[in-house]
C-alpha positions as CSV (number, residue, x, y, z in Angstrom):
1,X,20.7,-45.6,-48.8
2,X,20.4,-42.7,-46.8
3,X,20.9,-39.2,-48.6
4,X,24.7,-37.6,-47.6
5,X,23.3,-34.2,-47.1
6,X,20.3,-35.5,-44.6
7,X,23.6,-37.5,-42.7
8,X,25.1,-34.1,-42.4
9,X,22.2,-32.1,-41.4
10,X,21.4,-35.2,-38.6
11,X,25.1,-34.8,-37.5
12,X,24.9,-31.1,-36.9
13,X,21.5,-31.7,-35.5
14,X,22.9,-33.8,-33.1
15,X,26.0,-31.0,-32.5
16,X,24.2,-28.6,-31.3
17,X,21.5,-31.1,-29.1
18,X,24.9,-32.3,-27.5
19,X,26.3,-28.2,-27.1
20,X,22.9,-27.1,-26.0
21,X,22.3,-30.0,-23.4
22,X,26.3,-28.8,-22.1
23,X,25.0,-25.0,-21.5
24,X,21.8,-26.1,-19.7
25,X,23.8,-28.5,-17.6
26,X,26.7,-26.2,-16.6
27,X,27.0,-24.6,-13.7
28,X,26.9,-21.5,-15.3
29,X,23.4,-22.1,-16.1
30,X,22.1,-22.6,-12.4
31,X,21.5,-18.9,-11.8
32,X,19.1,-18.9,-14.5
33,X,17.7,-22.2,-14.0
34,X,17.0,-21.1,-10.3
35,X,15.4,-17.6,-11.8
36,X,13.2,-19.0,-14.3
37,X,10.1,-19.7,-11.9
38,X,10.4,-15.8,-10.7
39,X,10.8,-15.0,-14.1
40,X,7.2,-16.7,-15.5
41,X,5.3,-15.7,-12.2
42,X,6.4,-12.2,-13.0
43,X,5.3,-12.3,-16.5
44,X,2.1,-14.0,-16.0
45,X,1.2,-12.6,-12.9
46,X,2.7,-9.1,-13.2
47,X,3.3,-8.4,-17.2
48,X,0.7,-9.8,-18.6
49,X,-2.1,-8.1,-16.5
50,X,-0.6,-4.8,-16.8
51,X,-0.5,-4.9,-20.8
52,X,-3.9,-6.2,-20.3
53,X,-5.5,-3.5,-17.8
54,X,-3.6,-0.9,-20.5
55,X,-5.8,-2.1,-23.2
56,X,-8.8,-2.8,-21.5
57,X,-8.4,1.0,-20.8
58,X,-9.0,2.2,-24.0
59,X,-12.0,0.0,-24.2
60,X,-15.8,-0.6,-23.7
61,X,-16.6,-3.5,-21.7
62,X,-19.4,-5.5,-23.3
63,X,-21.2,-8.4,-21.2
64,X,-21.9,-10.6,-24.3
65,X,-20.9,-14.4,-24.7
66,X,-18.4,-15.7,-26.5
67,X,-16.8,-11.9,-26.7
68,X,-13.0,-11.8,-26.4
69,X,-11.0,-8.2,-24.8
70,X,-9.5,-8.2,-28.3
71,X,-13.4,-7.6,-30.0
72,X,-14.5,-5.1,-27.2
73,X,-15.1,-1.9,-28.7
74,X,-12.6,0.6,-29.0
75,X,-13.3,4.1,-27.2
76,X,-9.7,5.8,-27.2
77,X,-9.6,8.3,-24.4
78,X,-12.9,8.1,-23.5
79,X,-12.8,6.6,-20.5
80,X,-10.3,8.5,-19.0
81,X,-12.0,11.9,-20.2
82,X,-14.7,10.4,-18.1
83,X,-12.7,10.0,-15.1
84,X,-11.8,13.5,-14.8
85,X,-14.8,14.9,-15.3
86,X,-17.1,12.2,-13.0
87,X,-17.7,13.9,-9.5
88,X,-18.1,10.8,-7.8
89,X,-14.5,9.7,-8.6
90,X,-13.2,13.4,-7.2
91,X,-15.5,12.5,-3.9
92,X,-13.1,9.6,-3.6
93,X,-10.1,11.0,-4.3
94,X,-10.7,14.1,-1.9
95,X,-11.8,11.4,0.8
96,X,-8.0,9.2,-0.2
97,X,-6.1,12.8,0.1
98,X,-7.6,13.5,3.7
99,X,-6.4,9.9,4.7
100,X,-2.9,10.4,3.1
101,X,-2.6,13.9,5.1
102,X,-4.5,13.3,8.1
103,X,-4.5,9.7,8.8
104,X,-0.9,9.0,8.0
105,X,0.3,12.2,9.5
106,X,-1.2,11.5,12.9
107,X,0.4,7.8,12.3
108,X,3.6,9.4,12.0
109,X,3.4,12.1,14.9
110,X,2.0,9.4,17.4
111,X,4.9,6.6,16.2
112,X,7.6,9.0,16.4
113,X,6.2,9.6,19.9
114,X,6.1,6.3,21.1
115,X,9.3,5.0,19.3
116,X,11.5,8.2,21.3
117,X,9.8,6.9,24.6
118,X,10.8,3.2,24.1
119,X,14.0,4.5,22.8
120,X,14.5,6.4,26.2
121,X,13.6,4.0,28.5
122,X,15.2,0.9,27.6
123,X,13.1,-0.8,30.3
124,X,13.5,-4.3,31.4
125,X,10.6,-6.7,29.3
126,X,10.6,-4.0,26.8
127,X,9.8,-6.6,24.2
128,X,6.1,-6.9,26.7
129,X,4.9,-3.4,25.5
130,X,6.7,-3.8,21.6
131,X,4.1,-7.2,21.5
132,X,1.0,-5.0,22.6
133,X,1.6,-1.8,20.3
134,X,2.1,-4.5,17.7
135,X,-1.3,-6.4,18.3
136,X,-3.4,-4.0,16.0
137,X,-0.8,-4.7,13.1
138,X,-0.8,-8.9,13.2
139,X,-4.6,-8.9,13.1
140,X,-6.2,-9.2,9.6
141,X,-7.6,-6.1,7.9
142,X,-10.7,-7.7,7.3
143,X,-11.0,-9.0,11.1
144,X,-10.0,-5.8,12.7
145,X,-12.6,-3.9,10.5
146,X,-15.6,-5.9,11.8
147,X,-14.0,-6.2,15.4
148,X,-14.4,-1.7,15.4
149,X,-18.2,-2.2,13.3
150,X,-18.9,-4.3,16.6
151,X,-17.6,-1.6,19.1
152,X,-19.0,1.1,17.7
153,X,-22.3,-0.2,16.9
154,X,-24.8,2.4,17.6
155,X,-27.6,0.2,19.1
156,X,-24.9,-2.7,21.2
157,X,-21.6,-1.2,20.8
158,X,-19.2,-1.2,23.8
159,X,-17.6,2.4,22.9
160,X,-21.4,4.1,22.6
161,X,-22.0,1.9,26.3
162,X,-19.6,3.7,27.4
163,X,-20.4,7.1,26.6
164,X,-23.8,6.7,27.7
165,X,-22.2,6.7,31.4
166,X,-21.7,10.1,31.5
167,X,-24.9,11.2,29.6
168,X,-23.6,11.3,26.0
169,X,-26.6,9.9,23.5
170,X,-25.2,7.5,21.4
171,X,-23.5,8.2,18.0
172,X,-23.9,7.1,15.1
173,X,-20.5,6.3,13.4
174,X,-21.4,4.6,10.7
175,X,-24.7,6.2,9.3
176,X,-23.3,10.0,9.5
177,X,-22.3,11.5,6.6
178,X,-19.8,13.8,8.8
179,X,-18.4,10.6,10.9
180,X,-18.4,8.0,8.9
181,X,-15.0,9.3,6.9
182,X,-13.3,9.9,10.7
183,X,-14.2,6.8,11.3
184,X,-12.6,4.9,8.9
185,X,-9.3,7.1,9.6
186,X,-9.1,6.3,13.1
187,X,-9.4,2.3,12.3
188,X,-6.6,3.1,9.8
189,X,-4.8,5.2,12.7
190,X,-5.0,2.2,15.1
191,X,-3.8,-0.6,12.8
192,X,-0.8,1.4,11.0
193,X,0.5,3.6,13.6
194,X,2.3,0.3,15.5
195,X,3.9,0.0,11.6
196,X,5.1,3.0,12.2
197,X,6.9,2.6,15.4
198,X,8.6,-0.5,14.7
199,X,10.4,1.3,11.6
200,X,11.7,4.4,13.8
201,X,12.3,2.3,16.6
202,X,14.5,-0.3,14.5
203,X,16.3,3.3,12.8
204,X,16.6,4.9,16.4
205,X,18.4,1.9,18.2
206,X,20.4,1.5,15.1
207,X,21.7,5.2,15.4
208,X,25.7,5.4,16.3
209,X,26.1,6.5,20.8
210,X,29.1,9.1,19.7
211,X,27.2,11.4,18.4
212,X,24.9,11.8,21.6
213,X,28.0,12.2,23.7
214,X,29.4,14.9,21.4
215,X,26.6,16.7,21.9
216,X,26.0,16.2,25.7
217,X,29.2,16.9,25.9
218,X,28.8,20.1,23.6
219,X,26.1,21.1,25.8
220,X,23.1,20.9,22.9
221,X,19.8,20.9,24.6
222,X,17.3,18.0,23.8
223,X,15.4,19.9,21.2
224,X,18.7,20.8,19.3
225,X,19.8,16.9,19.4
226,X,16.7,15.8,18.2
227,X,16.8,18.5,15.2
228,X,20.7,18.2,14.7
229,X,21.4,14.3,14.9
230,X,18.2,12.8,15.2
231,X,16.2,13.5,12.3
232,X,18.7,14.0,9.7
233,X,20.3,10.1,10.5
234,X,16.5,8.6,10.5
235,X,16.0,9.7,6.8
236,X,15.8,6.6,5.5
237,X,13.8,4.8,7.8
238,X,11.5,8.4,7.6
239,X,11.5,8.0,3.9
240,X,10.3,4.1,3.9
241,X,7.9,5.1,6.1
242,X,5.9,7.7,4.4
243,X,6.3,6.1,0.5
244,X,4.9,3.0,2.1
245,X,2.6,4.7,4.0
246,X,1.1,6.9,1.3
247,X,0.9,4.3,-1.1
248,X,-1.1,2.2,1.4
249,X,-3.4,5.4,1.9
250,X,-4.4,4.9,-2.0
251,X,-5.3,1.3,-1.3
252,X,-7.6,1.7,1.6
253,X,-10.6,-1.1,0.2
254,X,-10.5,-3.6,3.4
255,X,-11.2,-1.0,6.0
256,X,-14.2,0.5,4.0
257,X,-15.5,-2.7,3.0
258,X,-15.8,-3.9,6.3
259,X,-17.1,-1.1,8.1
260,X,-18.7,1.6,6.4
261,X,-19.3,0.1,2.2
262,X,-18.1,3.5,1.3
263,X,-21.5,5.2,2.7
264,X,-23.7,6.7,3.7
265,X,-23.4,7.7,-0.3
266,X,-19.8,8.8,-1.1
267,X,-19.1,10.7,2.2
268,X,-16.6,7.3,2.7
269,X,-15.3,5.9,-0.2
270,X,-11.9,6.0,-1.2
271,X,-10.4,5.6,-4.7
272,X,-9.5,1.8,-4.7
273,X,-13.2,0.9,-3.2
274,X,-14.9,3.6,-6.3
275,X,-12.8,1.7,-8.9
276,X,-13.9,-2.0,-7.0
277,X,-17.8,-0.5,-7.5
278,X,-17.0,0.8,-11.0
279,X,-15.2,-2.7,-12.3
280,X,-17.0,-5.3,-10.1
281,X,-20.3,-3.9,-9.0
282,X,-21.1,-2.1,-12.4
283,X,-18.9,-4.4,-14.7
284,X,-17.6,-1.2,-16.3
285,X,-14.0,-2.5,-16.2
286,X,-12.9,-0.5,-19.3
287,X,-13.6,2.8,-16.8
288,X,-12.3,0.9,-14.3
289,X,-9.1,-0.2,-15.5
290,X,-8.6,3.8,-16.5
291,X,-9.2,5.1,-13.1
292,X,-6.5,2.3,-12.1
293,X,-4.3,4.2,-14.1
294,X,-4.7,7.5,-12.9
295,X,-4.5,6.7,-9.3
296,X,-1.0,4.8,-10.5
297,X,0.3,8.0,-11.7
298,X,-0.9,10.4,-8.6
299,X,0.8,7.2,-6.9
300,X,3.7,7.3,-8.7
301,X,3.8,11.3,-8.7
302,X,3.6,11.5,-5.2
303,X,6.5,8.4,-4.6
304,X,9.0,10.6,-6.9
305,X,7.9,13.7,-4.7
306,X,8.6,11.9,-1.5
307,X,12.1,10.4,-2.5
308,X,13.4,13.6,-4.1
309,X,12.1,15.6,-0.6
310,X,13.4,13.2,2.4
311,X,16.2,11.3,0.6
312,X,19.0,10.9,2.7
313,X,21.7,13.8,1.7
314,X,25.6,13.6,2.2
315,X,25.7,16.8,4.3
């Protein structure tokens, strides 16, 4: 005969099977039903590599078989006393800072340009010139790298063809030390800069007629229309533009990769394409999972800087 206390502890086993099969089957469980595959790609694809780039950090990376992260040595600070001190890595980050301020500025100058034009004009097969500014943007990173090694190819390239009409030697783009930097920001320049002008472009058309006619009517010239009304209603497409920008200007690996490989020496590389030669070219991933972090929190420092500067205001 069965034991009385087992029956009871099978019946209230069998309660809560039957309450817990009611809550997962309600329709007050389908939200969370329908989250749960975001939920585990986030924490095995976001969560779990961040906790695990935090401690590879503070650790040595050893190249030894059958050694787990958890019985890599532990150096502490180390390796991020060694990033601020390594010259190399400050070669990279002064080369990321001049694409964040001249690359992305020009971007921004040239789309607001172009965007006020298309604005203006309203033209009949508009949509004709919108499909060719946004050629550079649609082609892959990778592609449009080697298309620009091709062009400007010192030996073959069409643009060096060209200058040799009118008597120019040819130049070499990729080999200088003093070019090859410029280069990369002009392939950046062409590919981001129709980004650029879709955002304002979108923001301008978007922008309510009654406040043009107020001041037409008030007699405001074009430059006092464009500082009045203009720019303070596109601060939030102005503000999208430049956190998304300058994070991208931190990223800057394809570009490099494809063209110059960061050379000749360090007069190219950027910080994401030092930490891809510290981590996958030197296997120091301990080093370079602490420059990761670093450039996160320039990243992140620059972000807040950004939002607190060009966030939309009331007034």
């Amino acid at each position: 005969m069965s034991n009385p206390d087992e029956i009871a502890i099978g019946k209230g086993y069998a309660k809560r099977s039957r309450k817990l099969h009611d809550v997962l089957s309600s329709k007050h469980a389908l939200p969370y039903w329908l989250m749960a595959p975001t939920v585990i790609w986030v924490l095995f694809f976001v969560i779990y590599p961040l906790i695990f780039s935090i401690v590879m950090s503070f650790k040595e990376f050893v190249l030894k078989k059958g050694m787990s992260i958890w019985d890599l040595p532990w150096v502490g600070g180390r390796n991020f006393v060694d990033a601020i001190l390594d010259g190399s890595f400050h070669t990279a980050m002064l080369n990321t800072v001049q694409i964040l301020t001249i690359a992305v500025g020009a971007e921004f100058a040239a789309g607001l340009g172009i965007a006020m034009l298309l604005n203006s004009k309203h033209a009949k097969g508009d949509f004709v010139y919108m499909s060719l500014i946004l050629t550079p943007m649609m082609m892959p990173v990778i592609a449009g790298g080697l298309v620009w090694r091709m062009l400007i190819n010192t030996r073959w390239g069409a643009l060096n063809a060209f200058l040799g009409l009118f008597g120019v030697q040819p130049v070499n783009f990729i080999g200088s030390p003093s070019l090859s930097l410029w280069t990369i920001m002009l392939v950046d320049f062409w590919q981001w800069t129709p980004f650029v002008v879709l955002i304002l472009l979108a923001g301008l058309r978007a922008l309510p007629h009654e406040a043009y006619e107020a001041a037409r009517v008030d007699g405001a010239s074009r430059w006092q229309t464009f500082t009045h009304i203009t720019w303070p209603m596109l601060a939030w497409p102005v503000m999208v533009i430049l956190l998304i920008r300058c994070m991208d200007a931190f990223k800057v690996f394809d570009t490099v990769y494809s063209i110059t490989f960061g050379g000749p020496g360090n007069s190219s590389t950027t910080a994401s394409f030092f930490i891809y030669r510290q981590g996958f070219t030197q296997f120091k991933l301990g080093y370079a999972a602490a420059l990761s972090w670093i450039v996160f929190m320039i990243v992140y420092a620059i972000s807040v800087v950004i939002i607190f500067f060009f966030r939309p205001r009331e007034d």
